[in-house]
C-alpha positions in Angstrom: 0.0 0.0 0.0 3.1 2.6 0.9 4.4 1.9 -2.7 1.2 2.5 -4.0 0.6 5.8 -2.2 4.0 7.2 -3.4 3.1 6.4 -7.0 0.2 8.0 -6.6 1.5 11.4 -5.1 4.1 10.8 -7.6 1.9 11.0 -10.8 -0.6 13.6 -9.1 2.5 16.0 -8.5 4.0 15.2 -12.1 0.6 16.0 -13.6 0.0 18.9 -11.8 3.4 20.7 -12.9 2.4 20.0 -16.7 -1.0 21.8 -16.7 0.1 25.0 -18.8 -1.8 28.5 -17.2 -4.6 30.0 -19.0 -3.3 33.0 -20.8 -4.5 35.8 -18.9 -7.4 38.1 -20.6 -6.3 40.9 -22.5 -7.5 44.1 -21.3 -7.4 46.9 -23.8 -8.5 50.3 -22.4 -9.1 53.0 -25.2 -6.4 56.0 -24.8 -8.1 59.2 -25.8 -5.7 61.6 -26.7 -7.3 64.3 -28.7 -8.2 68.0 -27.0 -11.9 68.4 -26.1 -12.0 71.2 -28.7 -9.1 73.0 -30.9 -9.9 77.2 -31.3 -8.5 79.2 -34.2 -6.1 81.4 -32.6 -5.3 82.8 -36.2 -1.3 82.1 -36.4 -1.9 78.3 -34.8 -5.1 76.3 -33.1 -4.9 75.9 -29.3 -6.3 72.8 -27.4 -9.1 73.8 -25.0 -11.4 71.4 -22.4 -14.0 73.8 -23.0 -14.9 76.6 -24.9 -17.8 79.7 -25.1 -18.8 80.0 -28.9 -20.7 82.7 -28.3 -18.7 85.3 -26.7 -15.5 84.2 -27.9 -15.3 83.8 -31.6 -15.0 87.1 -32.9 -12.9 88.1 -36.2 -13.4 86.7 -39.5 -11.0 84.1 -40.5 -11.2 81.5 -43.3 -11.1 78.5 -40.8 -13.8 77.9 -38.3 -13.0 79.5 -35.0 -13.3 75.9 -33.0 -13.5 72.3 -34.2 -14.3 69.3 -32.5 -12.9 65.8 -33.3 -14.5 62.9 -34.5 -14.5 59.6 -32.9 -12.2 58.5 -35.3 -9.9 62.0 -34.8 -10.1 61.3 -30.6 -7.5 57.9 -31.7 -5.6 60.1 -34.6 -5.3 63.7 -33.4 -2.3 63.5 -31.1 -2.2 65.8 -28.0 0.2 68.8 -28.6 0.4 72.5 -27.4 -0.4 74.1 -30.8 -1.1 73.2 -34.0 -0.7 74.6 -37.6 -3.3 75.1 -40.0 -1.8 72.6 -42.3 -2.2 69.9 -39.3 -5.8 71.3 -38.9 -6.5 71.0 -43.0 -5.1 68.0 -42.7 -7.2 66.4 -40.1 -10.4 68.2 -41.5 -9.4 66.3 -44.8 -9.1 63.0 -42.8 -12.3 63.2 -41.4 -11.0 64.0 -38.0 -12.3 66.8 -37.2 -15.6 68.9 -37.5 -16.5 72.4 -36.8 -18.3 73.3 -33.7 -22.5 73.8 -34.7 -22.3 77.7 -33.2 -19.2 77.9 -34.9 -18.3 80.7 -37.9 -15.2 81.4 -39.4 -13.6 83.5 -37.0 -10.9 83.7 -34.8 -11.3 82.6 -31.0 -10.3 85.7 -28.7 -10.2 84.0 -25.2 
């Protein structure tokens, strides 16, 4: 009976060190890393959380004064302290951003 015992610890113990782990679940969380809004400060756009339409958009201009981005633009549109109108055009182009409904072409003065 001993001999059987130890056998039997043996192979429980040997099977036991060959079950491979279950890969552990992937957990993607979605990064946003696009501005709330970007406002046409006329030289560059500036990234805002939040923005007043109507009391700050003021000057004509031939961009809109703020844009928002798309869901597609929150993934694309990197986060940066200014951007050129090229970068805007470009992302406009892309689909990546939109202008703001109260928004005209104007610059933003706040």
């Amino acid at each position: 009976m001993g001999l059987t015992l130890a056998l039997s610890a043996g192979y429980f113990g040997v099977n036991a060190s060959e079950k491979k782990a279950e890969p552990a679940e992937k957990k993607t969380e979605k990064v946003v890393t696009a501005p709330d809004y970007l406002v046409n400060k006329g030289a560059s756009f500036s990234p805002r959380s939040s923005v007043n339409v109507d009391d700050n958009c003021g000057s004509s201009s031939l961009k809109h004064c703020v844009y928002i981005p798309t869901e597609t633009g929150m993934d694309k549109i990197p986060l940066q302290d200014t951007y050129t109108e090229s970068e805007i055009t470009s992302y406009i182009s892309a689909g990546w951003l939109t202008p703001h409904p109260d928004s005209g072409l104007a610059l933003y003065t706040n």
